[in-house]
ROKOLBA-36819 format. One record per atom (N, C-alpha, C): residue in one letter; x, y, z. Coordinates in steps of 0.2 Angstrom, whole numbers, padded with zeros to 4 digits, always signed. Layout:
N
AXYZ/...
This chain:
297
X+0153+0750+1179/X+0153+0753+1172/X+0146+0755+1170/X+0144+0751+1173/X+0134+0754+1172/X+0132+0762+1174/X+0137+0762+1179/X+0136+0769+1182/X+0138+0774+1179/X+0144+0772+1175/X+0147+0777+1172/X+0145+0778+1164/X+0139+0774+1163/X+0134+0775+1159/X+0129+0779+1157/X+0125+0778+1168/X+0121+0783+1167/X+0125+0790+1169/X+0128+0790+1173/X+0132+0797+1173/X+0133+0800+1167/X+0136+0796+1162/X+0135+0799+1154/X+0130+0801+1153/X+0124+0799+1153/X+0118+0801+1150/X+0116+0808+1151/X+0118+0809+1161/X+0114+0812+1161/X+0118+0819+1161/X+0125+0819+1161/X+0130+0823+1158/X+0127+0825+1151/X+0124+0822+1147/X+0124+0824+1138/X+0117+0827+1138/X+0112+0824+1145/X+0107+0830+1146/X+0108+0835+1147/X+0113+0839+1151/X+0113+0843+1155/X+0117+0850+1151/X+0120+0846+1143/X+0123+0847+1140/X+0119+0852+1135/X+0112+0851+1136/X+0107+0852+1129/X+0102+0861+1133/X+0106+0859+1141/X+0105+0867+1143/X+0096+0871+1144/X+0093+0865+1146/X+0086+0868+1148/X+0082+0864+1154/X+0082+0867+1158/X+0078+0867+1163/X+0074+0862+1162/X+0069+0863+1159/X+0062+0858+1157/X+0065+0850+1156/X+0069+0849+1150/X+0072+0844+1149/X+0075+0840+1154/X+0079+0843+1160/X+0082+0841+1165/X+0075+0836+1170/X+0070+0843+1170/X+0067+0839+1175/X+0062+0835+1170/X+0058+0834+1166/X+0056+0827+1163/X+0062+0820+1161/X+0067+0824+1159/X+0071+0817+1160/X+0072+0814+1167/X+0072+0818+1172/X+0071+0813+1181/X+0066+0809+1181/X+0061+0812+1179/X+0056+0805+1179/X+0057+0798+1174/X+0061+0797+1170/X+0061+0790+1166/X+0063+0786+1171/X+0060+0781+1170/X+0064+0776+1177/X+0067+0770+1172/X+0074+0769+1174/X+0079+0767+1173/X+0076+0759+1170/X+0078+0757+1165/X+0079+0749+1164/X+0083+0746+1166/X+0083+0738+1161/X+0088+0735+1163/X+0095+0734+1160/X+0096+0740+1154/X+0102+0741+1153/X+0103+0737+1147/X+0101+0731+1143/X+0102+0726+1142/X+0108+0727+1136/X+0104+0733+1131/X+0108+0734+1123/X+0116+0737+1129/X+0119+0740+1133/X+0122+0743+1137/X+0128+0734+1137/X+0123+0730+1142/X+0126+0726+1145/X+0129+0721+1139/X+0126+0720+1134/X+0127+0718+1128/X+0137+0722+1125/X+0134+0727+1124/X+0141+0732+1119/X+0146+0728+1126/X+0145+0729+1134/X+0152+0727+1136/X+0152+0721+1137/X+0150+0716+1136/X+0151+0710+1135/X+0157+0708+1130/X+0156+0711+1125/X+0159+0713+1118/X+0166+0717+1119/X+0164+0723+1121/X+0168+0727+1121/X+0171+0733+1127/X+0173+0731+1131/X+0173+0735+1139/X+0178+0739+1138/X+0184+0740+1136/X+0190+0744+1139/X+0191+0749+1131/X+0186+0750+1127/X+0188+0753+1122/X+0187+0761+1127/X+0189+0766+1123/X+0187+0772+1127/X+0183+0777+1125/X+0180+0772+1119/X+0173+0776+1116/X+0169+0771+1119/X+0168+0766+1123/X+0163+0763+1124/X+0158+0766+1128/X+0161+0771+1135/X+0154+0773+1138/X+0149+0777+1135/X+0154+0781+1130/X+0150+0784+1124/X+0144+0782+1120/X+0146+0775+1118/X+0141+0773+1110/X+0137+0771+1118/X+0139+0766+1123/X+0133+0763+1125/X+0127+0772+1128/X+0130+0776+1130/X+0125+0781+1134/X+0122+0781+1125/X+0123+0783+1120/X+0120+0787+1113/X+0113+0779+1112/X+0116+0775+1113/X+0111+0769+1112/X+0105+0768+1115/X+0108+0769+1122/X+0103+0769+1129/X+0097+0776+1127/X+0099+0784+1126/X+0096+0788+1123/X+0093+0786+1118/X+0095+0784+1114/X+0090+0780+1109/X+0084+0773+1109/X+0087+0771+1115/X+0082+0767+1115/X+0076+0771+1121/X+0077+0774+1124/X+0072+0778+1127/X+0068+0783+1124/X+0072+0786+1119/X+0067+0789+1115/X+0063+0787+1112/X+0064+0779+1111/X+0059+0776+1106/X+0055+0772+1111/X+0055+0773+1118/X+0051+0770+1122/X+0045+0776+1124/X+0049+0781+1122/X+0044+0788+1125/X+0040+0788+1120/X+0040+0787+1113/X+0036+0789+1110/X+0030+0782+1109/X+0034+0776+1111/X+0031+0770+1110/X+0024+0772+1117/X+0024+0774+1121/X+0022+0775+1126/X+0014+0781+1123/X+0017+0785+1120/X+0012+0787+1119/X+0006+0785+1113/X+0009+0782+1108/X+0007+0776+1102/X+0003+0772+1105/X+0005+0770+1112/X+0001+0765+1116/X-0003+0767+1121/X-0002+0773+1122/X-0008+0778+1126/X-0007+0773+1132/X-0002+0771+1134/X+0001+0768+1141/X+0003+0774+1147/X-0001+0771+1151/X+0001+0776+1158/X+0007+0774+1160/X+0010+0769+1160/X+0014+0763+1167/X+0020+0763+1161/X+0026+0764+1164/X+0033+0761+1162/X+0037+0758+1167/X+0038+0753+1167/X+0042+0748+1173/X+0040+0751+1180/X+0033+0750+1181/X+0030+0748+1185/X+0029+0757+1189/X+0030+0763+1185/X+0029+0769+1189/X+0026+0773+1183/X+0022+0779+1183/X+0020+0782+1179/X+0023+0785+1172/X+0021+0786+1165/X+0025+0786+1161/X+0025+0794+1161/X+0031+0795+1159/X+0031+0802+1153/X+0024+0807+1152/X+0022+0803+1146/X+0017+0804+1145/X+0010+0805+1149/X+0011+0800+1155/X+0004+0801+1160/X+0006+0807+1166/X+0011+0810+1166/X+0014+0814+1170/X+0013+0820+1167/X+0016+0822+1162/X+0017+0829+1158/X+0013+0829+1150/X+0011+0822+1148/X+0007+0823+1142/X+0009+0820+1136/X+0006+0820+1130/X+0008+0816+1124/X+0014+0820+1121/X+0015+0828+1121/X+0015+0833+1119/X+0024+0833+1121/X+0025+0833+1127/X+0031+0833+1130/X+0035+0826+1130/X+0031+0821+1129/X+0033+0815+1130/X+0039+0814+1123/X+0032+0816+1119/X+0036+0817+1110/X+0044+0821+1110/X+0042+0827+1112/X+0047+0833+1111/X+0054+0828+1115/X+0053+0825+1121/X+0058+0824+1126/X+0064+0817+1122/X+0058+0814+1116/X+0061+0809+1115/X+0065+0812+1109/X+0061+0817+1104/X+0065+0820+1099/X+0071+0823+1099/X+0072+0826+1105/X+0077+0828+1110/X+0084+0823+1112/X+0081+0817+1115/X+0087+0812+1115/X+0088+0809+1108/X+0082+0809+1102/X+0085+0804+1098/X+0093+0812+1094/X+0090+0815+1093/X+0094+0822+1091/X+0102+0822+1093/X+0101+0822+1100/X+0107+0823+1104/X+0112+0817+1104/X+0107+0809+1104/X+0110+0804+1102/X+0115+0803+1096/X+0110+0805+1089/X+0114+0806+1085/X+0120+0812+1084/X+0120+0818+1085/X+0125+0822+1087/X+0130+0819+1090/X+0131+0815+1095/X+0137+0811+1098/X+0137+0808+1093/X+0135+0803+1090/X+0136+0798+1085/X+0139+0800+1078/X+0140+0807+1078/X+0145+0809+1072/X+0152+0809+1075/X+0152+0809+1079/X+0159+0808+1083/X+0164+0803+1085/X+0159+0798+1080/X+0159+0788+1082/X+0162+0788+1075/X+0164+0782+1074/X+0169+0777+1069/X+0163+0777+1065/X+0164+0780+1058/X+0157+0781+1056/X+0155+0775+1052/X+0157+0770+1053/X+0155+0761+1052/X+0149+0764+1059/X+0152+0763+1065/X+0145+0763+1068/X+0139+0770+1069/X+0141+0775+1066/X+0135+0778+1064/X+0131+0776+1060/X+0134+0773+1054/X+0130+0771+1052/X+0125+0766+1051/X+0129+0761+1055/X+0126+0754+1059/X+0119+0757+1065/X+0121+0762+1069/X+0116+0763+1073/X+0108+0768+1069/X+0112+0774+1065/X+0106+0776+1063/X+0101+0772+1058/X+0105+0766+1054/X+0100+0762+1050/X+0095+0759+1055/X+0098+0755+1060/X+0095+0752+1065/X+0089+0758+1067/X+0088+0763+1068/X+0085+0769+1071/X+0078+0769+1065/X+0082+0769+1058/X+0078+0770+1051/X+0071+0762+1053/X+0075+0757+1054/X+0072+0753+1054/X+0067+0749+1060/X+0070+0753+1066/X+0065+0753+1071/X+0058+0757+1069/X+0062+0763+1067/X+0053+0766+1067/X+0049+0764+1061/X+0053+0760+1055/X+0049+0757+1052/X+0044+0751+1055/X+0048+0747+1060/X+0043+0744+1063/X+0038+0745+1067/X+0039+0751+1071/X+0035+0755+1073/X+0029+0756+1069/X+0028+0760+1066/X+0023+0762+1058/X+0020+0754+1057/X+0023+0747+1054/X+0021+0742+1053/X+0016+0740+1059/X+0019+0741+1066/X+0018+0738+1071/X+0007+0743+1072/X+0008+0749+1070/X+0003+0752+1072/X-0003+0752+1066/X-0001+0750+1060/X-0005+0747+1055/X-0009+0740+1056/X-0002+0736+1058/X-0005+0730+1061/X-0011+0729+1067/X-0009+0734+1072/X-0014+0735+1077/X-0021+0737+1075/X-0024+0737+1067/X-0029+0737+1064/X-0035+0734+1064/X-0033+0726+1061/X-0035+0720+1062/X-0033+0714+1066/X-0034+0709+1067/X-0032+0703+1070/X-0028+0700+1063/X-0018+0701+1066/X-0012+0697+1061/X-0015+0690+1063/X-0015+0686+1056/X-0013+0679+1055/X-0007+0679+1053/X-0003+0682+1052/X+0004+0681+1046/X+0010+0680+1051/X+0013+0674+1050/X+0019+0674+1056/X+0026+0678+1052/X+0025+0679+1047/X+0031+0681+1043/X+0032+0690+1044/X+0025+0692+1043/X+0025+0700+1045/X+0026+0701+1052/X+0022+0697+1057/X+0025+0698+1062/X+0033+0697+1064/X+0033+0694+1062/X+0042+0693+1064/X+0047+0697+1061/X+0043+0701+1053/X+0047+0705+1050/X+0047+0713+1057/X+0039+0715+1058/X+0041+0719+1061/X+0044+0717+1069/X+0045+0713+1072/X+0046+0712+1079/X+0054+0713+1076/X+0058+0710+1071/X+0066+0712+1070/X+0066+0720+1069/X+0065+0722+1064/X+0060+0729+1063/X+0063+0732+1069/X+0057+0732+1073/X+0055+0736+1080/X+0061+0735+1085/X+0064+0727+1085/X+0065+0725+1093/X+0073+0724+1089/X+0074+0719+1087/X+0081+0715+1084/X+0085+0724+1082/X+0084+0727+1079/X+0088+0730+1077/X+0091+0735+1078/X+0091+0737+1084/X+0094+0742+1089/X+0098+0736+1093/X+0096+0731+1094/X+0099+0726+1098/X+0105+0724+1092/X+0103+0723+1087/X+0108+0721+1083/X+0114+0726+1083/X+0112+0732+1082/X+0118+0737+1080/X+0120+0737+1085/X+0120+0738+1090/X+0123+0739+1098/X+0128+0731+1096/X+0128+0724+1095/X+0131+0722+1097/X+0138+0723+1089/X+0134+0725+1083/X+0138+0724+1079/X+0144+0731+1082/X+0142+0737+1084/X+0145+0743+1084/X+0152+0741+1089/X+0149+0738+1095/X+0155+0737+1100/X+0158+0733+1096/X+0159+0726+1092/X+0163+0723+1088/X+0168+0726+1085/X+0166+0731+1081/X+0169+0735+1078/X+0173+0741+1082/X+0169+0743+1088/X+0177+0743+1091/X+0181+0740+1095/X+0181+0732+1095/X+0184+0730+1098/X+0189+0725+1094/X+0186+0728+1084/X+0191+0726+1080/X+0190+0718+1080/X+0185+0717+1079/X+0180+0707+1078/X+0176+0709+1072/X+0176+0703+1068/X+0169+0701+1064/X+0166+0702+1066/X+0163+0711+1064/X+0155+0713+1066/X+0150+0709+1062/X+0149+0705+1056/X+0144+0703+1055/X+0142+0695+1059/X+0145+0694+1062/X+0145+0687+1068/X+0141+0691+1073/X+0144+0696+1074/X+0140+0701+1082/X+0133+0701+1078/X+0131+0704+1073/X+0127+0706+1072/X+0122+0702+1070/X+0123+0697+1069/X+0120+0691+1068/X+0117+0687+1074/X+0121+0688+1079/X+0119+0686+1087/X+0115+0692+1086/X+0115+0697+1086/X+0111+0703+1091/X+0104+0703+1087/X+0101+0700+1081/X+0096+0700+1078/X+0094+0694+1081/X+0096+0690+1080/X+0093+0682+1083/X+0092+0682+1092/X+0098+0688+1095/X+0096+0688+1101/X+0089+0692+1103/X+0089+0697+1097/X+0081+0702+1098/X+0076+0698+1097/X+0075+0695+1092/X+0069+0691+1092/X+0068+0688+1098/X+0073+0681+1099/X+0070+0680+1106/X+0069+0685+1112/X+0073+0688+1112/X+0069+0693+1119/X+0063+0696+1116/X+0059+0697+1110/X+0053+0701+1109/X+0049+0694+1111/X+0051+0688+1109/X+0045+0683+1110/X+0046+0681+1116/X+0049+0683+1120/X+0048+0679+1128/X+0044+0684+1132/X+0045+0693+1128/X+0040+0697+1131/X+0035+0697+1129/X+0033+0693+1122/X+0026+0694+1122/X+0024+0688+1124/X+0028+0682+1127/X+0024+0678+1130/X+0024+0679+1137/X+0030+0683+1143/X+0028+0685+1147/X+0020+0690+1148/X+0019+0692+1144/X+0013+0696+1143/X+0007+0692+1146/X+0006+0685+1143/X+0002+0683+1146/X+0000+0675+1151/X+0009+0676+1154/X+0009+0670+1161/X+0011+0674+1164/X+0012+0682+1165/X+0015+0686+1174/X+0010+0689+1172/X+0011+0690+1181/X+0004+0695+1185/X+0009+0704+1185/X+0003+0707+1183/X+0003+0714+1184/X+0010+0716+1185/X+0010+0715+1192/X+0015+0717+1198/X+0023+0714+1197/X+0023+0709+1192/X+0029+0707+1191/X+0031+0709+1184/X+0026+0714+1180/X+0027+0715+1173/X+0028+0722+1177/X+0025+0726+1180/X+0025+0733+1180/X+0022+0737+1177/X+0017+0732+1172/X+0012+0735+1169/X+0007+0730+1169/X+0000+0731+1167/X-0005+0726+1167/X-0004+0720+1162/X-0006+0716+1164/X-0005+0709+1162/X-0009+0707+1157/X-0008+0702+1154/X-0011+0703+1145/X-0015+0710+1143/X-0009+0714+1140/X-0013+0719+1139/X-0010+0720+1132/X-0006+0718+1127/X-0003+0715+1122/X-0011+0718+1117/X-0014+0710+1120/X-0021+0709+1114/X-0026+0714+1116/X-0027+0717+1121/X-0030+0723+1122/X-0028+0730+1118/X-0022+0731+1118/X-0020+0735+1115/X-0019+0735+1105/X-0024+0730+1103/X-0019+0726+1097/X-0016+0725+1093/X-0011+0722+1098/X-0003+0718+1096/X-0008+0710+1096/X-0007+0708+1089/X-0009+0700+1090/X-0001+0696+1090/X+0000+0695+1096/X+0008+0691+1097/X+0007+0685+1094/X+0014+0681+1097/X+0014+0676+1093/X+0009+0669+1097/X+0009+0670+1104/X+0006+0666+1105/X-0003+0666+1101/X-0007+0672+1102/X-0011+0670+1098/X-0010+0670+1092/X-0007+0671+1085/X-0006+0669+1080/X-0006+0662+1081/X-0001+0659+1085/X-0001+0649+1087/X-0006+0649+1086/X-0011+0651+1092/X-0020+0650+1094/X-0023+0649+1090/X-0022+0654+1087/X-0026+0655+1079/X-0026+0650+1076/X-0021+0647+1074/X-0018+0642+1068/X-0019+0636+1072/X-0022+0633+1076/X-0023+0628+1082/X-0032+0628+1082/X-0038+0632+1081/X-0043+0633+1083/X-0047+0631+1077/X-0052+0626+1081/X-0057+0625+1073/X-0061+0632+1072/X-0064+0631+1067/X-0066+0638+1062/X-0072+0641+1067/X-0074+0638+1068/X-0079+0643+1074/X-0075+0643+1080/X-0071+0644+1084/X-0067+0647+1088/X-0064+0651+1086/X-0060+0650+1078/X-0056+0655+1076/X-0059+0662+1076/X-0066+0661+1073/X-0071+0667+1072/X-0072+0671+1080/X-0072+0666+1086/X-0074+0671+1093/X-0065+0674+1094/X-0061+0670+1094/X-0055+0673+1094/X-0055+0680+1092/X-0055+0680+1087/X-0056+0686+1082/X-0060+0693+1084/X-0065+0690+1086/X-0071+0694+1091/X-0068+0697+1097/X-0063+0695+1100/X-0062+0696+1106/X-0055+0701+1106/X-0053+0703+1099/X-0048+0706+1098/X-0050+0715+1101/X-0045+0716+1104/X-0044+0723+1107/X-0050+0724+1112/X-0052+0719+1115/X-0058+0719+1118/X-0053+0718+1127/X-0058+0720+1132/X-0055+0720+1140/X-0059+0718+1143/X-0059+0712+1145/X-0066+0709+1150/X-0064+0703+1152/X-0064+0702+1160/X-0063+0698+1163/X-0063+0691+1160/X-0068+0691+1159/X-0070+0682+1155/X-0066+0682+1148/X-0066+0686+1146/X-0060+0686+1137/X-0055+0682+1139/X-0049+0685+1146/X-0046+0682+1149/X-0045+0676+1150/X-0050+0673+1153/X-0050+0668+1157/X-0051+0662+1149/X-0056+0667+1146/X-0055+0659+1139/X-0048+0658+1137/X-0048+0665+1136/X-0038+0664+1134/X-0034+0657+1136/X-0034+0662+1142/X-0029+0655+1147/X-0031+0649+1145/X-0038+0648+1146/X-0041+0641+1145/X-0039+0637+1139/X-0040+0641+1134/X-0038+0641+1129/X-0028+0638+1124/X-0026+0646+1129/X-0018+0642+1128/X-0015+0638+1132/X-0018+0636+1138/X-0017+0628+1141/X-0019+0622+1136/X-0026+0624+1134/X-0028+0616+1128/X-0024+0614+1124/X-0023+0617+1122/X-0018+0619+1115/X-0009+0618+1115/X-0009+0619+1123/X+0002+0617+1122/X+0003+0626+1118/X+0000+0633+1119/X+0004+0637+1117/X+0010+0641+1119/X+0008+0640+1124/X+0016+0643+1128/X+0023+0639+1130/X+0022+0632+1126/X+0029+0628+1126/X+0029+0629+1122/X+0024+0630+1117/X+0027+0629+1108/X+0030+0635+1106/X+0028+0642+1112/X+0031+0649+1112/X+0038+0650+1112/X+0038+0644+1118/X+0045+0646+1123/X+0052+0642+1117/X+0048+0636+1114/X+0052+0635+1108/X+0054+0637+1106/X+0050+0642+1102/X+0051+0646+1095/X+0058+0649+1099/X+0056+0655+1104/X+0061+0658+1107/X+0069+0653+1105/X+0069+0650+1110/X+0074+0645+1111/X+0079+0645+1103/X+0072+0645+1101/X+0077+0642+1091/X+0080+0648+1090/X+0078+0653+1091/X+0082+0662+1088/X+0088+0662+1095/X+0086+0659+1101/X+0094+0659+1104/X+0097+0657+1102/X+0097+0649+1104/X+0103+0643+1098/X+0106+0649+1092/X+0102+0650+1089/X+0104+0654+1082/X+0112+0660+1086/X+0108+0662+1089/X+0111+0667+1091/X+0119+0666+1094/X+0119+0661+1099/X+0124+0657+1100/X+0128+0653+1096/X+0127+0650+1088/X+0128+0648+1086/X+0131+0653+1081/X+0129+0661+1080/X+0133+0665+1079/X+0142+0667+1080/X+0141+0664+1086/X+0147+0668+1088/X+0150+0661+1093/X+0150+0656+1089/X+0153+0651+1094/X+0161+0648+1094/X+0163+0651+1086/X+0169+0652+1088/X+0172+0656+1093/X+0168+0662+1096/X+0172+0671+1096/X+0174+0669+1104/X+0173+0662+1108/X+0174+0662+1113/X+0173+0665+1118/X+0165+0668+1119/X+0162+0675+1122/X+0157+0671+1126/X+0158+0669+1132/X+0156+0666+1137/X+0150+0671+1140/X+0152+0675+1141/X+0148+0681+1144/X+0141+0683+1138/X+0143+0682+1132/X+0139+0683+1127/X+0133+0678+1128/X+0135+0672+1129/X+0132+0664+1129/X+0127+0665+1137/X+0131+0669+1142/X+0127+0668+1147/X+0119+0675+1148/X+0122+0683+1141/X+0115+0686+1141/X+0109+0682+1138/X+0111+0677+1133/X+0107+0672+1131/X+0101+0671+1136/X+0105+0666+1140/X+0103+0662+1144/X+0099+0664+1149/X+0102+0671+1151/X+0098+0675+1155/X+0090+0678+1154/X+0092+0682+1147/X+0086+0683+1144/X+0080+0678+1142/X+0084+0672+1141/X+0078+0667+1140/X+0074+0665+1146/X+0076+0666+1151/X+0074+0662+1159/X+0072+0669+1163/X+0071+0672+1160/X+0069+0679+1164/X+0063+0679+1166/X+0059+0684+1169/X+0052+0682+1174/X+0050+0688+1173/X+0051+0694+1168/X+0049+0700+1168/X+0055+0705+1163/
């Protein structure tokens, strides 16, 4: 079914009839599908599904092509980005391009989930926006954080599961509820694999989060753990790149118990999330959970 998802994509690329387009969309290299995996979990045999999942999948790539240039990142799963290939310029245009065409299919949808996805869309890029103000100063706030990480992360995950619900004819606000509590946890396990994998098993360089500044949640914990003259060096070492910054890090969220106290937090937005939908008898649901939680990149 995966296949027949991207084949959809790249059918609705090939649809928008330019040369240029064709070949910058060859170079995205493929994820892991997850919003995709998620809708057929939920909802497999409708015959609008391969549909919503391609319009999703383009939407989430548009929002990683532009996230890409926001982050003045070279590397996307572990091969050149958009951006480092053809430029900030094209990178933009190619993602405005999918979001566009996305929504253009998406009027063709059960307009419960037009509407569930392009809110979701409204509120991604509101996170977005949060997300690049926040990278101003060093967040102490665990509230704004989490507001933009649903924002950003949760909200596209969420509409993908409320949307398939809806056509699978189920209590989309049960889906929808799992798929917000499943986003958080995936944004917090990413920000904590950020900094326990190496490079080569991220595809991108490893703690590069607080480099870029993103204050995740492991350093908010840090923060809130460190007596007042540490908190002040912490601070100091925001968006900063050198070897030894690193190394205190580590050192740092070993002393302290950060990265269990991390993997907890995650864990509670699971439960939640499973705990959404535990009447609905969705084994498969229960096992993206799972999957996601124990993941290694």
């Amino acid at each position: 079914m995966l296949q027949k998802i991207t084949q959809r994509i790249e059918d609705l690329i090939k649809e928008i009839g330019n040369p240029y387009v064709d070949t910058l969309s060859s170079k995205i290299t493929s994820g892991k599908m997850l919003r995709s995996k998620l809708v057929l979990a939920i909802c497999q045999d409708h015959v609008d599904v391969v549909n919503l999942c391609a319009i999703i999948e383009m939407i989430q790539s548009a929002s990683l092509l532009h996230d890409d240039v926001i982050d003045e990142s070279d590397i996307r799963r572990g091969h050149p980005s958009i951006n480092a290939i053809f430029g900030n310029k094209n990178s933009i245009m190619l993602g405005d391009i999918f979001y566009s065409k996305a929504f253009f299919e998406l009027t063709k949808m059960d307009v419960r989930i037009a509407k569930s996805i392009s809110n979701a869309v409204i509120e991604l890029s509101r996170g977005e926006i949060d997300d690049v103000f926040m990278s101003e100063t060093f967040n102490t706030d665990k509230k704004r954080y989490f507001q933009m990480l649903q924002d950003k992360t949760a909200s596209l995950i969420a509409a993908s599961a409320e949307s398939a619900a809806i056509l699978a004819d189920l209590d989309h606000q049960k889906y929808k509820d799992y798929g917000i509590n499943l986003g958080i946890a995936f944004q917090v396990i990413d920000d904590l694999l950020d900094i326990t994998q190496d490079s080569s098993t991220l595809g991108k360089p490893a703690m590069n989060d607080f480099k870029e500044g993103k204050t995740t949640l492991p350093y908010i914990y840090l923060y809130e753990m460190l007596p007042e003259d540490e908190k002040k060096i912490l601070v100091s070492y925001f968006k900063q790149n050198k070897i030894e910054i690193d190394r205190w890090l580590k050192e740092h969220f070993d002393k302290y118990h950060i990265i269990p106290l991390v993997f907890q937090e995650a864990k509670k937005y699971a439960k939640l999330a499973i705990s959404a939908i535990e009447d609905e008898n969705n084994k498969s649901l229960e096992e993206v959970v799972e999957n996601m939680i124990n993941r290694e990149f």
